[in-house]
C-alpha positions as CSV (number, residue, x, y, z in Angstrom):
1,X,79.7,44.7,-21.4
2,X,79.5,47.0,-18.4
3,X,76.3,49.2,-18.5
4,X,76.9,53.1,-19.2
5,X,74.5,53.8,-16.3
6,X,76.4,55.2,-13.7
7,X,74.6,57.6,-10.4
8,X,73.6,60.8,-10.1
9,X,77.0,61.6,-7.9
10,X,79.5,59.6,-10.3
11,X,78.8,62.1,-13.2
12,X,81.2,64.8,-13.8
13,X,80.3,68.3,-12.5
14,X,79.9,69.8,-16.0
15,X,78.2,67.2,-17.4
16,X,75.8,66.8,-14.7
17,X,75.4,70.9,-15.4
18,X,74.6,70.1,-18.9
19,X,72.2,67.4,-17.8
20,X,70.1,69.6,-15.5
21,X,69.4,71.6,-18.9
22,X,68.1,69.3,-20.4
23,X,65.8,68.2,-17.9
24,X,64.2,71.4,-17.8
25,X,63.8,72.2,-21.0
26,X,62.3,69.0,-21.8
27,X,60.1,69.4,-18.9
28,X,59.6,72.8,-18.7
29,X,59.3,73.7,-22.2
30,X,58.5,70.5,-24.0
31,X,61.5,70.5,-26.0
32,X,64.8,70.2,-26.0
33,X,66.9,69.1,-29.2
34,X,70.9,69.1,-30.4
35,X,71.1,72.9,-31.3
36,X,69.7,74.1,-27.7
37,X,72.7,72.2,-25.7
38,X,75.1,73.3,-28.3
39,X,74.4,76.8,-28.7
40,X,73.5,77.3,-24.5
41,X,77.5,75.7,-23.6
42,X,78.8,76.8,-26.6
43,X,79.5,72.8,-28.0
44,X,79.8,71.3,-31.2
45,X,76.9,69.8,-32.6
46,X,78.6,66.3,-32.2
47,X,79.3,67.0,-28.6
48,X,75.9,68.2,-27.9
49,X,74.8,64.9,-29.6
50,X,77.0,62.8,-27.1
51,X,75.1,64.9,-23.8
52,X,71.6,64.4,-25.3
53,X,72.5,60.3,-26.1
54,X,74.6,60.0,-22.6
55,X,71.6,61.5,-20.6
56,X,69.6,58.9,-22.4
57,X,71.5,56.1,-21.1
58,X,71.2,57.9,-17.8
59,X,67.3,58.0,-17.9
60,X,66.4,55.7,-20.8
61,X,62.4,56.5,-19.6
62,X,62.7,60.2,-19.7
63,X,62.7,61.1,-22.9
64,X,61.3,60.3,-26.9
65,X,62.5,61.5,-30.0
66,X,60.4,63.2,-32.3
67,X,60.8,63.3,-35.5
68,X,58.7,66.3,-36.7
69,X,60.2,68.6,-34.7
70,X,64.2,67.2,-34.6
71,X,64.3,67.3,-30.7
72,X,63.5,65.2,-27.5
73,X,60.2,65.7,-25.6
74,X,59.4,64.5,-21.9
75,X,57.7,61.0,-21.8
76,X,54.7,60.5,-19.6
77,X,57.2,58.7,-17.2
78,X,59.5,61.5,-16.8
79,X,61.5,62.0,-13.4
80,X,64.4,64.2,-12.7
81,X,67.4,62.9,-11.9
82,X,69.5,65.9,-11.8
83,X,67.4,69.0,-11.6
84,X,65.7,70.1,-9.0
85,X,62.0,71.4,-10.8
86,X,60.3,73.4,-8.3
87,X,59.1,76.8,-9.2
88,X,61.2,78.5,-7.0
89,X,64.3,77.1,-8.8
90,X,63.5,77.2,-12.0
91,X,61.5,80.0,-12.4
92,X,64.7,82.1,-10.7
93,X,67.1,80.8,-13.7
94,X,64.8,81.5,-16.4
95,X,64.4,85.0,-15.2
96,X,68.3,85.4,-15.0
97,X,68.6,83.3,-18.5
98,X,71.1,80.9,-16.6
99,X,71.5,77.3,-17.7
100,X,73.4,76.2,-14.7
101,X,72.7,76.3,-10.8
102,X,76.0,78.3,-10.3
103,X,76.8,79.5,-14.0
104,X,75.6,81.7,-16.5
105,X,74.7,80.2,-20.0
106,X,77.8,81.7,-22.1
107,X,75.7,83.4,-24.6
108,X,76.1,87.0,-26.1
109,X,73.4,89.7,-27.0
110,X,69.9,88.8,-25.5
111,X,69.7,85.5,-26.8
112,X,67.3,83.5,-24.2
113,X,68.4,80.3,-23.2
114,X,65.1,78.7,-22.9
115,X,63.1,80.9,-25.3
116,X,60.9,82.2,-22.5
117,X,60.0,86.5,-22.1
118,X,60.4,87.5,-18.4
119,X,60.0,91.0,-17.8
120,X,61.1,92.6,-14.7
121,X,59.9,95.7,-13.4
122,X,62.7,98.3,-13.2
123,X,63.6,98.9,-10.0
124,X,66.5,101.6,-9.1
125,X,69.7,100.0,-8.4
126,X,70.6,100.9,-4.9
127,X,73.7,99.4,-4.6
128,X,77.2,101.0,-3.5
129,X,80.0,101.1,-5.7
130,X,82.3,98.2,-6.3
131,X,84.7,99.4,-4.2
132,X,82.8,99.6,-1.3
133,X,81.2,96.6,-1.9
134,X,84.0,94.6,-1.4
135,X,85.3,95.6,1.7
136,X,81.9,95.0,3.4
137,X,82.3,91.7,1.9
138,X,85.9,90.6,2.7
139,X,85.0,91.9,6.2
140,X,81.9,89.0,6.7
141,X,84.6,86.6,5.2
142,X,87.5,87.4,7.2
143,X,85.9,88.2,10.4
144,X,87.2,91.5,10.9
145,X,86.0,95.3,11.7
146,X,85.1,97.9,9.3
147,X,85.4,101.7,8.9
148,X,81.9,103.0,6.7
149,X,80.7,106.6,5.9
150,X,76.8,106.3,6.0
151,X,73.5,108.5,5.4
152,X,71.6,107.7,7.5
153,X,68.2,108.6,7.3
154,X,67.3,109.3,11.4
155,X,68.0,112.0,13.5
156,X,71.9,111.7,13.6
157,X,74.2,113.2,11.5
158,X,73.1,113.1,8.5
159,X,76.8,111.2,7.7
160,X,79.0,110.2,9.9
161,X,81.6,107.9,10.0
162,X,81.0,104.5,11.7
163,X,83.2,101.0,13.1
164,X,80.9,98.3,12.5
165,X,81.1,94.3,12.1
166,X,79.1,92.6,9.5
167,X,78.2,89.3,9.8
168,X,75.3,89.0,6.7
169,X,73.8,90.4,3.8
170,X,70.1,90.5,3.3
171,X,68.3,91.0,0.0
172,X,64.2,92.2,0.2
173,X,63.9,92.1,-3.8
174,X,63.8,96.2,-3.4
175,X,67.1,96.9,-1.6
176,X,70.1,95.1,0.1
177,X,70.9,95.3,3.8
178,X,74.0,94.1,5.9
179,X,73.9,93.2,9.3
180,X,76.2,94.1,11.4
181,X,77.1,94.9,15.2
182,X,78.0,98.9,15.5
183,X,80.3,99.8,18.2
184,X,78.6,103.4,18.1
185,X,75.4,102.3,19.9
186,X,76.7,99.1,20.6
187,X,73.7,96.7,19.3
188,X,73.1,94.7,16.3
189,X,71.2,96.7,13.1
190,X,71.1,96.9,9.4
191,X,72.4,99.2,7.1
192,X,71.5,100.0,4.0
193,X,74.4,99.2,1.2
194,X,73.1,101.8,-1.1
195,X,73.8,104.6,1.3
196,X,77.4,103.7,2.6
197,X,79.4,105.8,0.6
198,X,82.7,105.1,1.8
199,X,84.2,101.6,3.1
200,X,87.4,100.7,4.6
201,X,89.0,97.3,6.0
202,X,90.6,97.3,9.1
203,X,93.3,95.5,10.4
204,X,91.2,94.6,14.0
205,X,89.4,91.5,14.3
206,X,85.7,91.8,14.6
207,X,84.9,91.5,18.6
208,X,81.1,90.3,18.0
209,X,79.7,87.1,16.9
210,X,76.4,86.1,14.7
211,X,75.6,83.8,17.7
212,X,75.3,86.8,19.8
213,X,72.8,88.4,17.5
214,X,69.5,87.5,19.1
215,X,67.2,89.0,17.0
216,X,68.9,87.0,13.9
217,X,69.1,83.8,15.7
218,X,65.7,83.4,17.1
219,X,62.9,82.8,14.5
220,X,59.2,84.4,14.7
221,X,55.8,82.6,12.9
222,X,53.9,85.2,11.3
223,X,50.4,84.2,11.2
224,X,48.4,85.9,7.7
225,X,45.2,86.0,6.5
226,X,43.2,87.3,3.9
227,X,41.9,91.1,4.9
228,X,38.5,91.0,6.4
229,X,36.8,93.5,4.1
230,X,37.4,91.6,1.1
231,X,34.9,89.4,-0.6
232,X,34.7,85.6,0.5
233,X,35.9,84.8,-3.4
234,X,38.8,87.2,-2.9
235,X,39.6,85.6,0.0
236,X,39.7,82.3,-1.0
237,X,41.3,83.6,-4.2
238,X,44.3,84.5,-1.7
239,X,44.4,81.6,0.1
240,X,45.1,79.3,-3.0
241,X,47.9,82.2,-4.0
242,X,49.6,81.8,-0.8
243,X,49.4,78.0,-1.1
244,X,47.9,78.5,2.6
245,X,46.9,75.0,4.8
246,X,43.5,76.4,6.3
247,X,42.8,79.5,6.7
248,X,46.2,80.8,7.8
249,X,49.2,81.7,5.9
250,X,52.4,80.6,8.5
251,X,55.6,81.9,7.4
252,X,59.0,81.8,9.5
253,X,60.7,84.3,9.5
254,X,64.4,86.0,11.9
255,X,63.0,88.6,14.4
256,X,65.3,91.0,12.5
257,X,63.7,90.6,9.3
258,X,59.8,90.5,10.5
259,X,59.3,94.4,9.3
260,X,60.8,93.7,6.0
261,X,58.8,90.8,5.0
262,X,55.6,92.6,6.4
263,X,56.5,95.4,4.2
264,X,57.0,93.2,0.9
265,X,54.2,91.5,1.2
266,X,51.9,94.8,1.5
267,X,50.6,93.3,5.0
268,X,48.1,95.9,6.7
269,X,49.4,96.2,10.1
270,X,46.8,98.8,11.8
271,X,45.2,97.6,14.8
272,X,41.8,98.5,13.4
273,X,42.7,96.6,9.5
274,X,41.5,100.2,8.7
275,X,44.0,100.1,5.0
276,X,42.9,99.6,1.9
277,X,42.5,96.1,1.1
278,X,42.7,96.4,-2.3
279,X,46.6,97.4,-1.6
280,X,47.2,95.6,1.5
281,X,45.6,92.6,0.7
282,X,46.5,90.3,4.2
283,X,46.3,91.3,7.7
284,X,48.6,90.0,10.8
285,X,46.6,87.8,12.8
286,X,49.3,87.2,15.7
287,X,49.5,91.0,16.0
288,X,50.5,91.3,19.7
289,X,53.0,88.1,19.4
290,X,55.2,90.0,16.7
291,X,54.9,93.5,16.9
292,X,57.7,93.8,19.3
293,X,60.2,92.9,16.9
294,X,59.6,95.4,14.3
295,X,57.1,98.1,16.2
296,X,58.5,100.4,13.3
297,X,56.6,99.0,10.3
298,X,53.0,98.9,12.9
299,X,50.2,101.3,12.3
């Protein structure tokens, strides 16, 4: 009789969806049993039944069935054969209550697919309308130039009406950028979605290239470390946080996006570390090496 094993890659899409689940609710929650599959993709009870004894048959070491509590819980062998289980994959999906990599989990009202409370803080939107979204969008897809009404914020117009070519979209957790090429002062630069009011496709294609975009291109290391005026235990407090190797925390970062990260990380960037720690809890080490690329977010 041929063995029901069969690899990772020869699995069906959805059903290799399904078994990602389960993997990390078994290992993430310690848990996972018939009525969770069913109810998160919306299956039968039999059907779910069929995922939970097909993923067994998969990884017949993984998981142990438990009577008291009618559900499956991880074995002290456990590996993942179809999840990725780092932090910064999972911990993303619970907060969005998604049971897939690339799908939501189907359900309606608040239910929580894995039965976990995460509370975000609520931040303002600060995102244009659908239908300037889209343009900016199709233009990065299609290569081609767009016509946007922006407030700016300098010493320009307050809003004028701009021809720019977008090439990417970049999310800091407290707003969304695009970066495009501007044929008004000719250089690369970002511009903030929330305050492009009105955007229009046009029938030119785009002239500039993301290869030509140095700053986006070329990569900077910025070098952290605790702020001097903390405490030794603070310090080394921060230092575990950061997961840091020594006594440095390195992080890569695009030239464009060196000010941004600075920023969201609260990093004191006066020359004389003269913030208060308590806030600005790091200071930049390689100072002189990065400041260049983003003098505007120095002290």
């Amino acid at each position: 009789m041929a063995s029901p094993y069969k690899s990772p890659a020869e699995v069906k899409w959805a059903v290799r969806q399904r078994f990602l689940y389960i993997e990390i609710m078994a290992f993430y929650t310690g848990l996972v049993t018939r009525s969770d599959v069913a109810r998160t993709f919306g299956l039968s009870d039999a059907a779910a039944t069929k995922d939970l004894k097909a993923y067994s048959e998969q990884a017949p070491d993984n998981l142990a069935y438990r009577h008291s509590v009618f559900g499956f819980v991880p074995t002290a062998s456990f590996q993942a054969l179809f999840a990725d289980l780092s932090p910064e994959v999972v911990l993303p999906m619970i907060a969005a209550n998604l049971a897939t990599v690339g799908g939501a989990a189907g359900l309606d009202g608040d239910e929580n697919v894995y039965g976990i409370p995460v509370e975000a803080l609520p931040l303002p939107t600060r995102l244009p309308s659908v239908e300037v979204c889209a343009p900016i969008i199709r233009a990065m897809k299609q290569h081609q130039q767009l016509r946007v009404r922006y407030k700016s914020l300098s010493d320009r117009q307050a809003e004028e009406n701009r021809i720019i070519e977008p090439h990417s979209l970049v999310n800091t957790d407290l707003r969304w950028h695009v970066r495009a090429y501007s044929h008004d002062t000719y250089d690369f630069r970002d511009f903030v979605l929330s305050r492009i009011v009105e955007a229009e496709l046009l029938d030119q294609d785009a002239e500039s290239n993301i290869q030509y975009d140095d700053d986006w291109v070329e990569l900077a290391t910025l070098q952290l470390a605790p702020h001097p005026k903390l405490d030794a235990r603070k310090r080394e407090s921060l230092l575990v946080d950061y997961d840091a190797q020594g006594e440095v925390i390195e992080l890569e970062v695009r030239h464009a996006l060196v000010g941004y990260l600075l920023h969201r990380l609260s990093v004191d960037t006066s020359v004389d570390h003269s913030m208060n720690p308590n806030a600005y809890q790091l200071v930049l080490v390689n100072r002189d090496e990065i400041e260049p690329f983003a003098g505007w977010a120095f002290l």
